[in-house]
C-alpha positions in Angstrom: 0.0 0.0 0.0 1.4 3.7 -0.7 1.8 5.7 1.4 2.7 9.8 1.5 5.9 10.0 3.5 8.8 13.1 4.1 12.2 11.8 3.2 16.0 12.4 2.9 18.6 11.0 0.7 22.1 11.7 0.7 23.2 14.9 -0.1 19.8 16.7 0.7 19.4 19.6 3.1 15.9 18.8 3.6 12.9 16.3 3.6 10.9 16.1 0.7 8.0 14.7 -0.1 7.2 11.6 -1.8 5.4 8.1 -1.9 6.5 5.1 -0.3 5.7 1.0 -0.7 7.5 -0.8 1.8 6.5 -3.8 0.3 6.8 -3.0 -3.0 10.0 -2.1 -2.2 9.5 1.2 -4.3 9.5 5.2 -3.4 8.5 7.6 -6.1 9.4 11.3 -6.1 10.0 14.0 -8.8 8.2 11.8 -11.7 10.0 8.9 -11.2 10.2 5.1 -9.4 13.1 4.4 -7.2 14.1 0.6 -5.7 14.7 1.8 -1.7 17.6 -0.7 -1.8 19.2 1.3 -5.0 19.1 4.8 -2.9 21.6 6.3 -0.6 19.6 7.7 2.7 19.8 10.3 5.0 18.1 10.5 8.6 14.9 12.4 7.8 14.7 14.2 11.4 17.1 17.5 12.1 15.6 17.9 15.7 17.0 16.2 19.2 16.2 13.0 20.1 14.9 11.7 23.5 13.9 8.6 24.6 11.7 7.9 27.3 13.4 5.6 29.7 11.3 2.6 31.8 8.5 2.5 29.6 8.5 -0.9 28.5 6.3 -2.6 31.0 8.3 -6.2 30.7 11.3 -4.1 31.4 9.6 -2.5 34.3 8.9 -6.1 35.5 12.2 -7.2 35.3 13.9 -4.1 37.4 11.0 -3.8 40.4 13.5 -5.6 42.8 16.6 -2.8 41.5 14.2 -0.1 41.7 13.3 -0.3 45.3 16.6 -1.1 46.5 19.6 1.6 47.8 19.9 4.4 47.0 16.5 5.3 45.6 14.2 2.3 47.7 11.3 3.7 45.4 10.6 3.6 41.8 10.5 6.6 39.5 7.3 8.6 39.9 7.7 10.9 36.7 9.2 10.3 33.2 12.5 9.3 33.0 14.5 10.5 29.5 17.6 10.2 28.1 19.2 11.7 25.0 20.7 10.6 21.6 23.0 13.6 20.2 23.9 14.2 17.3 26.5 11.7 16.7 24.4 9.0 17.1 21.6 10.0 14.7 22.7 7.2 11.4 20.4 6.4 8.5 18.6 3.1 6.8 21.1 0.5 5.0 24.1 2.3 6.8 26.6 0.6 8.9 26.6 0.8 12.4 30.3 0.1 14.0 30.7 -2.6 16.5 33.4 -1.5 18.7 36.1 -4.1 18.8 35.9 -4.3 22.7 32.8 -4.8 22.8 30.9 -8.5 21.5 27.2 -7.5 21.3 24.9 -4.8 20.6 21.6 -4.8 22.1 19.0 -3.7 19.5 15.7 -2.3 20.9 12.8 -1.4 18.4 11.4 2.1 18.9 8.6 4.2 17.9 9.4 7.6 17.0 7.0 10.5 17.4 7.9 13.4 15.7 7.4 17.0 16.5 5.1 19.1 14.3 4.4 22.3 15.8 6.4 23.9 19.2 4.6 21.8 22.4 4.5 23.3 25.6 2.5 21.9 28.7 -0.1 20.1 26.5 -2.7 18.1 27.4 -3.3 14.7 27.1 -6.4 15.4 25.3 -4.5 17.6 22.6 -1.1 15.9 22.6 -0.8 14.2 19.2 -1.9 17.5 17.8 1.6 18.3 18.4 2.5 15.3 16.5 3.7 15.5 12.7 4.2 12.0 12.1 5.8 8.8 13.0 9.0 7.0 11.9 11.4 3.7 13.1 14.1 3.9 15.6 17.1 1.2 16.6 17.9 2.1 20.1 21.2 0.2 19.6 23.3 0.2 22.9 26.2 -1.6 24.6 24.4 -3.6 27.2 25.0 -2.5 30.8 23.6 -3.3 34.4 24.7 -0.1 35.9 21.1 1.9 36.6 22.5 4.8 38.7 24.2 7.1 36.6 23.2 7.4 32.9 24.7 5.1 30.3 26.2 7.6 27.9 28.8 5.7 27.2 26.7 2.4 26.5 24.2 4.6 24.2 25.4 7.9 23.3 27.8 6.3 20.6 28.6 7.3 17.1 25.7 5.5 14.9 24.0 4.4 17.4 20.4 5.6 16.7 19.3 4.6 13.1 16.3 6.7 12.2 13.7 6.2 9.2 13.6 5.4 6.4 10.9 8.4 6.2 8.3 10.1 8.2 4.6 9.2 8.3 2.6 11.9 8.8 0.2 10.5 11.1 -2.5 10.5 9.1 -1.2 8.3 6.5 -0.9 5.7 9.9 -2.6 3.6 11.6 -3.9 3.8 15.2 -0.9 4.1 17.6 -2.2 0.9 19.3 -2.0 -0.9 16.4 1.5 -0.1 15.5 3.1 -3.4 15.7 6.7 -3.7 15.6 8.9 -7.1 14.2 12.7 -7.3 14.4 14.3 -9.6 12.0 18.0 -10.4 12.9 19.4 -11.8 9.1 15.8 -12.4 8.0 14.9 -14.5 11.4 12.0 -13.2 13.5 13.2 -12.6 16.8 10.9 -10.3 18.8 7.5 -8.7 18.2 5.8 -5.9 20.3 3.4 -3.8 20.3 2.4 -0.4 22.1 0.0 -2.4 24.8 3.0 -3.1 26.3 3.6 0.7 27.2 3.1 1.4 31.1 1.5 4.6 30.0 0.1 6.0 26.5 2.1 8.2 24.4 0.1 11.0 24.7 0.7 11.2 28.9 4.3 10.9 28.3 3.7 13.9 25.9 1.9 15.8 28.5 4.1 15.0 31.3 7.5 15.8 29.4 6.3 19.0 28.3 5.7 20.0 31.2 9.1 20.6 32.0 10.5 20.9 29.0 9.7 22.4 25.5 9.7 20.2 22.3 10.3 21.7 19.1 9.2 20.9 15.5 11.1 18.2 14.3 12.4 17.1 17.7 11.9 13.0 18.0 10.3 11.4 21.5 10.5 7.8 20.8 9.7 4.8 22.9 11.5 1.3 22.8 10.9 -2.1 23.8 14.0 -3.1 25.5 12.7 -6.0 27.8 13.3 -8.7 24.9 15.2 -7.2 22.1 18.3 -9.1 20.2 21.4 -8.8 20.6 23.4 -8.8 17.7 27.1 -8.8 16.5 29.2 -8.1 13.4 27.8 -9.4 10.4 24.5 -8.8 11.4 21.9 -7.5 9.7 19.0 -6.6 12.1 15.7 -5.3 10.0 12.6 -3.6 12.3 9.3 -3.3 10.7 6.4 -1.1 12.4 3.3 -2.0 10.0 2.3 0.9 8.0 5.1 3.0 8.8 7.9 1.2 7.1 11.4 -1.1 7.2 14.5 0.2 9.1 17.7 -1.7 7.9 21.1 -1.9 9.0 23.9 -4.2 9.1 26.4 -4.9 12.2 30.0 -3.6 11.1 33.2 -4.4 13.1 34.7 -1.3 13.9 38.6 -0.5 12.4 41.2 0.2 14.8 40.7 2.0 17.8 40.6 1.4 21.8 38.1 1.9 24.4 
């Protein structure tokens, strides 16, 4: 089915609009027909990134013991977030570089939501007003137990947040709670989720982020399921489908020279 996407190839300054078949494997723009694997892409969001932390409710599961143990004793009461820079923002059907140190990535599907218009203290009512469109995110990290202090060093590396291939506008989408998400590690299902595993709907986090802090058009808030996701290794090539939003590709590339 086609859908009317925003995208970015290689050497553009900006998203443009054109149509997209994911399983057609086609995108047309500018009169013509392209093959998606015959392009060169580009991240199609400019904006920060930030990923709301704890949201998985397997994941939540799993850490209720950590959570109420020294220092905190409690869990979290509001939303934790943490941030993918710059560096990290990579593209579909672009390497992302295993460091040589390290012998596994984990790979956690994610939902993007990006920013249409400046949001502010919304409501929950009024939240995906705010909301241009939708795209795929691989949260890749280094896997880690430490909880206490954020993991920059485990997530914040270069590459490590393939975005795309496009944007949705989320009209052209289906509900959010329909949004299901596959990961295919070398064309082998390995983990499927869906948002009814979210402890709360996207449209609180929305309300409760912005209450603090401002998000700005084409800023991405994207949510991950962490609990079971692959890890993966070089020479992998781990694929993430969200139905009607697209295919997210990227291969697993040992990383040349270089220390810790």
């Amino acid at each position: 089915m086609m859908a009317n996407v925003r995208l970015r190839l290689a050497g553009m300054r900006r998203t443009i609009e054109a149509k997209a078949d994911p399983h057609g494997g086609t995108v047309s723009f500018g009169g013509q027909t392209h093959r998606i694997d015959e392009l060169e892409w580009d991240a199609p969001i400019g904006g920060a990134m930030y990923g709301v932390a704890l949201n998985d409710g397997k994941e939540w599961a799993a850490l209720s013991k950590e959570m109420n143990a020294p220092p905190y004793e409690k869990p979290p009461e509001g939303p934790v977030l943490y941030m993918k820079p710059a560096n990290t923002i990579n593209a579909h059907r672009r390497p992302v570089l295993l460091p040589r140190w390290v012998k596994h990535l984990q790979a956690a599907p994610a939902l993007g939501l990006v920013i249409g218009r400046t949001a502010a203290r919304v409501r929950r009512e009024q939240a995906l007003d705010f909301v241009f469109g939708y795209t795929i995110v691989n949260d890749l990290s280094i896997p880690h137990e430490q909880r206490h202090r954020p993991a920059v060093k485990e997530q914040a590396r270069d590459g490590f947040a393939p975005v795309g291939p496009w944007i949705v506008p989320k009209e052209e989408a289906s509900p959010l709670s329909s949004l299901t998400a596959r990961v295919y590690v070398n064309g082998r299902l390995v983990q499927r989720a869906d948002p009814s595993r979210f402890r709360l709907p996207v449209e609180q986090w929305l309300a409760e982020v912005t209450e603090f802090m401002t998000l700005y058009p084409g800023d991405v808030l994207f949510f991950s399921w962490p609990a079971d996701a692959p890890l993966v290794t070089a020479g992998d090539v781990v694929r993430i489908e969200i139905e009607r939003i697209g295919v997210l590709e990227n291969e697993i590339a040992l990383e040349q020279g270089g220390d810790e």
